[in-house]
N, C-alpha and C positions, 0 to 999 in steps of 0.2 A: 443354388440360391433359394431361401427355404422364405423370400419373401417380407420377410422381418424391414421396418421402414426405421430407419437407423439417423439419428440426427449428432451429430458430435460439436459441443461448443468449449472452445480455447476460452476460456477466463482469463480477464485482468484482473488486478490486484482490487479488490473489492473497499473503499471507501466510505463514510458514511455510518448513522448508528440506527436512523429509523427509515420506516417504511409509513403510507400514510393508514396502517393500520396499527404497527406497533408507537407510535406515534400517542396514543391515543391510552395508556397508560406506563408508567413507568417500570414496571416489573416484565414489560414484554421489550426491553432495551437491550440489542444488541450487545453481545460480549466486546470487550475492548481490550484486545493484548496490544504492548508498549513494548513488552521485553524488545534484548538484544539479538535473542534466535527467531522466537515469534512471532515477534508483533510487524504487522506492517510497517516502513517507510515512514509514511505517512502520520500514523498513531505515534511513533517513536519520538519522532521529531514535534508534532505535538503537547506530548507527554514531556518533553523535555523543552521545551519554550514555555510553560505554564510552569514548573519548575524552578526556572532562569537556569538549567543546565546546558552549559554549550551542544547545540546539537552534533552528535556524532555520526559525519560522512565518513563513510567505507571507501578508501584507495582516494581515486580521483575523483566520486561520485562521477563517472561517466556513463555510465550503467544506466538505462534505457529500461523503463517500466513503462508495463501499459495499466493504467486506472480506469476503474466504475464505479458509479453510484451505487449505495445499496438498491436505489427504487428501479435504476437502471436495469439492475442484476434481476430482477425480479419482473420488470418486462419484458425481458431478453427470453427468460423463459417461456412467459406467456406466446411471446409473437413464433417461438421454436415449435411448440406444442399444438398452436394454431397452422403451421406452415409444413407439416411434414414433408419427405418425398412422400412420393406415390409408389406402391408397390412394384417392386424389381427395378428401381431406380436404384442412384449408386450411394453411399453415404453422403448426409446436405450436412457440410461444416459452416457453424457460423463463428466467430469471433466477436466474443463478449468484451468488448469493451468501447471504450468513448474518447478517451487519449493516451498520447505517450508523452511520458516526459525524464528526461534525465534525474536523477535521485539528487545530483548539485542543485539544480534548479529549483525542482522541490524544498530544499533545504534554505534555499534562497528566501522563495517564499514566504516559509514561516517564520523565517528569521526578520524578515522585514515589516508583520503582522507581530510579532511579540518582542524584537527585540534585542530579541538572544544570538549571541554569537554562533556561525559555525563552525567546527574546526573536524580537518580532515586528521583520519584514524587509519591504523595499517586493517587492511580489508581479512576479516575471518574466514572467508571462501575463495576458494580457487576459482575465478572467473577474470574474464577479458577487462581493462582497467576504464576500456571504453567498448560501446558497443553500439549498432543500430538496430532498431525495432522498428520493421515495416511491417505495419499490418490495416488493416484497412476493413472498416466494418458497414461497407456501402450497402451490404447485405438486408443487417437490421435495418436502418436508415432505410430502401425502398422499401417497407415492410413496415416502417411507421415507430419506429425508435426516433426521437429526440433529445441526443445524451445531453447528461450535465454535464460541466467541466469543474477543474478545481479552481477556478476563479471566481464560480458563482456563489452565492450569498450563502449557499448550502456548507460551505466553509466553513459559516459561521456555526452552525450547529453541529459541528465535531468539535469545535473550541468552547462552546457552551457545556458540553458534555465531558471534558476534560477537567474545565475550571469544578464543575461542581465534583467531584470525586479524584480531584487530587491528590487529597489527602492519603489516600487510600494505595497510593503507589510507594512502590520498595526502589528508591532510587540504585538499587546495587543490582538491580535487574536489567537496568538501561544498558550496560557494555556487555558485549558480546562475551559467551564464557563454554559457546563450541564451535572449533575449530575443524574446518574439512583438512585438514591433514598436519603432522609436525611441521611444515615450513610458516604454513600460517598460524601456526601455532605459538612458535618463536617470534613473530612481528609482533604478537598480540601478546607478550608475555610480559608481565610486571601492569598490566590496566588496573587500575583502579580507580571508583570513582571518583572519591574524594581527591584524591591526587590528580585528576581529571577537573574537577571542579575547581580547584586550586589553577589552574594552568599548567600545570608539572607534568604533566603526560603529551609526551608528545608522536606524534607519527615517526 
């Protein structure tokens, strides 16, 4: 053991586009991927309720995501940094995040907030059609974390931030266009948006 004080933190899927420093001009705003490989969940179905593009759930959206704030992310660090082990202690794992939520659910959400329809799409990855995420961040929380959720008002300023640079989105980025292997490749063949936006595309 050479000593080394080793802290390892599990990331949830990061949320949110300011911090209350970038906050404070606009040129220090968060990047915002929407694509279909890239972009968060969350951004997507955003980016596509601002839109009026039916949001695109993968499989059954049964699929178990854990979520955080950006400002969250950024305390999470502080209180890691503040809290090391103590020399020859064993690696301190925290788990960054604030909640889990289904990816249907989520889709639910923003569909009920803008609108827009969601319609389920054949899934581009090879993964479980359902799943559970138990994780549990009781850790940061005694340590003086107070996460946000995606229910609070902070919602509102991912949708502020959408509306104003909408314009700026390539709606042909929204559907997925890589594929983890030939089988999902084959569900997913023939998507197109327009044909998507039309209702013509179905699962």
């Amino acid at each position: 053991n050479d000593q080394l004080r080793v802290t390892g933190l599990h990331q949830g899927i990061v949320w949110g586009t300011n911090t209350e420093q970038t906050i404070k001009d606009p040129r220090l705003v968060n990047r915002f991927d929407y694509d279909g490989d890239y972009g968060t969940v969350l951004n997507r179905f955003l980016m596509q309720g601002a839109l009026g593009v039916p949001l695109t759930v993968y499989g059954t959206g049964g699929q178990t995501r854990a979520f955080i704030h950006i400002t969250d992310t950024c305390k999470c660090l502080e209180i890691a940094m503040n809290n090391p082990p103590k020399k020859g202690e064993r690696v301190e794992i925290f788990n960054q995040v604030a909640e889990t939520r289904r990816v249907r659910d989520v889709a639910s959400m923003v569909a009920a907030r803008t609108g827009v329809e969601m319609k389920m799409i054949p899934n581009p990855r090879q993964e479980a059609a359902e799943n559970e995420l138990d994780v549990a961040n009781d850790k940061f929380c005694n340590l003086g974390l107070d996460p946000k959720t995606l229910d609070e008002g902070l919602f509102d300023e991912v949708t502020e931030v959408v509306e104003k640079f909408k314009d700026r989105c390539d709606e042909k980025l929204i559907l997925p266009s890589s594929f983890w292997n030939k089988k999902t490749a084959k569900a997913c063949d023939g998507m197109d948006i327009d044909k998507f936006k039309a209702g013509k595309l179905n699962a």
